[in-house]
N, C-alpha and C positions, 0 to 999 in steps of 0.2 A: 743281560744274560751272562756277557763276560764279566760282571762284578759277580755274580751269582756263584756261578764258576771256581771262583780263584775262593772265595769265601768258603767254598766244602773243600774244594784240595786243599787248601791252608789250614784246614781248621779238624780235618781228620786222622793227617799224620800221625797226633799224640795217641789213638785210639789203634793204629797198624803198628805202632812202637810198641807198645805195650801189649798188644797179642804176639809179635813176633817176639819177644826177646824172652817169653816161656819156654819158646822151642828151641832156638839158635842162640848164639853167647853175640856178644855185642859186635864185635868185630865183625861177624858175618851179617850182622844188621844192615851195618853202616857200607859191607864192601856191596851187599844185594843193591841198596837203595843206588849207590851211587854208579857201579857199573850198570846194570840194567838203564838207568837213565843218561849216560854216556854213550853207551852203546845205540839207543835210540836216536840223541841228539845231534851223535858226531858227524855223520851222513848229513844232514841236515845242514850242518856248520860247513861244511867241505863242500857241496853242491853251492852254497849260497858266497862262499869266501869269507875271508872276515881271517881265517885261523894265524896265516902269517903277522896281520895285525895286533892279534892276541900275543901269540909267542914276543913279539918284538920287545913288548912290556914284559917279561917273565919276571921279573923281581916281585913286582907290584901284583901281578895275576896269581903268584905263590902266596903273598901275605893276604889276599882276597879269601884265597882256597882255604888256607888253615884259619882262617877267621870265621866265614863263613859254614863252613863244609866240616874239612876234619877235625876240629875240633869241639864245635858245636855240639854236632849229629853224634860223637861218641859220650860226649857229657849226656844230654838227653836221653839218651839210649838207655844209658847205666843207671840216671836217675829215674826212670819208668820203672826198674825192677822193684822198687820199695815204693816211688810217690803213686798217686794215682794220678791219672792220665790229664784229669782236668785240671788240677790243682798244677802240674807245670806246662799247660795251655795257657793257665791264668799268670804264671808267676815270666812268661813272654811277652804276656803285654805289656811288659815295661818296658819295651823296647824303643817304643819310641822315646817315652821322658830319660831313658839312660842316653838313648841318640842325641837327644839334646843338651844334655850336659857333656857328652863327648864333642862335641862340634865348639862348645864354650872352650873347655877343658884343653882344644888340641888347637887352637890360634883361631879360631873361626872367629870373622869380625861383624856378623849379623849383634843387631842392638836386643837384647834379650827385654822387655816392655815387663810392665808388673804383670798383665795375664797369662804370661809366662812363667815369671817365677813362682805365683801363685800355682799354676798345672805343677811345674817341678815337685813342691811343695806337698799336693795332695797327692800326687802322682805318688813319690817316694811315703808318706803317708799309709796309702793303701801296699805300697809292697810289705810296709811293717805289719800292717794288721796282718797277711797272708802270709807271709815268712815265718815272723816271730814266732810264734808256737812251736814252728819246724828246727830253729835251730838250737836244739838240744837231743839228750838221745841219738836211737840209729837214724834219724830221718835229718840229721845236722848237714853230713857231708852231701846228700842227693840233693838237699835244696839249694846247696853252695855250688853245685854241677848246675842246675839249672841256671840260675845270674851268673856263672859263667858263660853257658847260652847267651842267655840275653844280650850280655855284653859283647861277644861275639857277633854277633846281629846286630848289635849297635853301630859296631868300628866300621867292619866290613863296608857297609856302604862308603863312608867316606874316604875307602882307600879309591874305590869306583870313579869318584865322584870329584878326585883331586886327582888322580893317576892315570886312569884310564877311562875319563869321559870319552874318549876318541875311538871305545873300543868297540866294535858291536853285540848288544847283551847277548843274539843267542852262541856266538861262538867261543866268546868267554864262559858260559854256564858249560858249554859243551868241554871243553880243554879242562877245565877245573871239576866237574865229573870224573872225568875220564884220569885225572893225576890223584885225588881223592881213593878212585878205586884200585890205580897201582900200589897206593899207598898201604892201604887196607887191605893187600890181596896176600902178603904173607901171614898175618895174623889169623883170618879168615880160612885159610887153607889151615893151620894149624890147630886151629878152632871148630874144623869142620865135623858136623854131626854124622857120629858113629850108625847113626841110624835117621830114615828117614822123616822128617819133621811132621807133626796132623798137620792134616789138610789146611784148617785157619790159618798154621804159621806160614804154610808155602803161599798161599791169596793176603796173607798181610803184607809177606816181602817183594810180592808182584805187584802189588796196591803201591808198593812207596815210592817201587823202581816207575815204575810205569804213567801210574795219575800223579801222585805227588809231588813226583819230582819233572818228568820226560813232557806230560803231558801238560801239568802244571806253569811249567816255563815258558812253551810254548803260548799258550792263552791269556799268561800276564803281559809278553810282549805283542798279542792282540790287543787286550786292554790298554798299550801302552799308545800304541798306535791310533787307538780310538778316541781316548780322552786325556792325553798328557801323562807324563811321569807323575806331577803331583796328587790329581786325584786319582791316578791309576792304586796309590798306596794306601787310599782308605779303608779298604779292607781289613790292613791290618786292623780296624778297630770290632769287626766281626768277628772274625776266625776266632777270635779265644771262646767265645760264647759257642759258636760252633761244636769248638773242641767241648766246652763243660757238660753242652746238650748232649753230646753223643755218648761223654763218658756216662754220664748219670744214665740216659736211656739204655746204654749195652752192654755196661758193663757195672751197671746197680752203682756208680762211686757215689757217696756223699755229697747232698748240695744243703750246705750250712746257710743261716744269715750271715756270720762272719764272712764269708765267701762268697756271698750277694755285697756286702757293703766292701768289700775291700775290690771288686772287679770294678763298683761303680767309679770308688776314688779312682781306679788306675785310668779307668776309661776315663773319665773326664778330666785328669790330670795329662792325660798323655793328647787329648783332644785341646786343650789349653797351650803344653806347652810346645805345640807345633804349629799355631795357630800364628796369623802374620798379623802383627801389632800395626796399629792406625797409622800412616805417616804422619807427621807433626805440623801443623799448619806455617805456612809459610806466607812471608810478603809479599802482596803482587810487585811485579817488575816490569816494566816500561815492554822489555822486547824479552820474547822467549827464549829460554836458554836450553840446548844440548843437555839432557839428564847422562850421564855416564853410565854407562851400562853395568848391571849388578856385578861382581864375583862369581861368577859359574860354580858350583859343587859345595859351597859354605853351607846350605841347610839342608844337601839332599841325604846327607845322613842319618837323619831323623827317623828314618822306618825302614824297615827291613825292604829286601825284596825278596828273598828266595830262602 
């Protein structure tokens, strides 16, 4: 049920993006989503502890925030006013396979196996087949916001996961909310609408603060609790499909074959290249020996969490 869960919160965001940012300018998007879900969380964080530990790391908890958060959520935001909803649900699922070239890319010493380079391979594959068309034209720049996303969702974890494994997730999601929405509270105020938003924009911005984000965090750290970090992130491999169904069901968007065949490459290129390669047969030895215990946080960057 909590996989279930995190699969509709994750995967409806692109659908309350794109009905809010009709009414409201991006700024006050991104300050709604983030205070409302701060504002829920922080109590929460402060009741339970954790906050001093957060703070202590601040360098690393800032390069988390603007990775994950502010900079993300305002690229996203801006690219929903032109793309449609599903099409940058779909162009997130590369998150994982750009994870994995990030963790290569940044000293990570895990052994990348052929059925990995292979996922890489189709993985980046299928973003050309869903890209390309997009970058030319007005639709050049919103898809280049988007894989800035992506990318952002890529790093982020492994700031997590090298910096502040020691942190605890919900009062870090809470402090990084909460500096996100100080962030975003000038532009927002001065962005603010002259007149009151319809009804949909004010339940899409309450939707993002509240499920998507406050309530959503919440239930992935159940999920986390339940069945480990690792399979707790499978999901990422629903939510996009989530996201295309609901565009196409509510909001009429476009479901292509190109757009069937380029979800499947990503999905099974990003299911490849997160996947843990066979260990290599070895010689038996007289008397057991001590395995060394792995490197902590080298692949947990692979998938998003928030």
């Amino acid at each position: 049920m909590l996989f279930v869960i995190m699969s509709v919160l994750w995967g409806v965001p692109y659908l309350m993006i794109k009905v809010a940012v009709e009414g409201v300018s991006v700024p006050m998007v991104v300050f709604a989503r983030t205070a409302i879900g701060g504002l829920l969380l922080l109590p929460l964080a402060l009741r339970g502890g954790g906050i001093r530990r957060v703070l202590k790391h601040w360098r690393p908890v800032v390069a988390f925030t603007a990775l994950e958060m502010i900079g993300p959520w305002f690229f996203l935001t801006d690219a929903e006013r032109t793309l449609p909803s599903s099409l940058c649900g779909l162009i997130i699922a590369t998150v994982p396979v750009i994870g994995a070239i990030a963790v290569r890319a940044t000293g990570g010493t895990e052994r990348l196996g052929r059925a990995r380079w292979i996922g890489l391979a189709v993985g980046l594959v299928g973003v050309a087949i869903l890209v390309g068309p997009n970058l030319s034209g007005g639709d050049a720049w919103p898809t280049i916001e988007v894989l800035f996303t992506a990318l952002g969702y890529a790093i982020a974890p492994l700031i997590v996961a090298r910096y502040l494994n020691d942190v605890p997730g919900l009062p870090l999601t809470a402090v990084s909310l909460s500096l996100a929405a100080i962030v975003y509270a000038p532009a927002a105020i001065v962005t603010w609408p002259d007149e009151r938003p319809e009804p949909q924009v004010l339940w899409a911005l309450a939707g993002l603060g509240l499920l998507c984000t406050a309530v959503a965090f919440v239930v992935f750290f159940a999920l986390i609790r339940e069945v480990g970090p690792a399979r707790a992130t499978v999901f990422t491999y629903v939510n996009p499909a989530v996201a295309v169904l609901v565009g196409v069901l509510v909001l009429d968007e476009p479901l292509t074959a190109l757009i069937v065949v380029a979800f499947g490459a990503i999905l099974l290129g990003s299911v490849l290249a997160t996947s843990r390669d066979a260990p290599a047969p070895v010689a038996p030895v007289a008397e057991p020996l001590d395995a060394p215990e792995p490197h902590r946080g080298e692949s947990q960057g692979e998938t998003r969490v928030g």
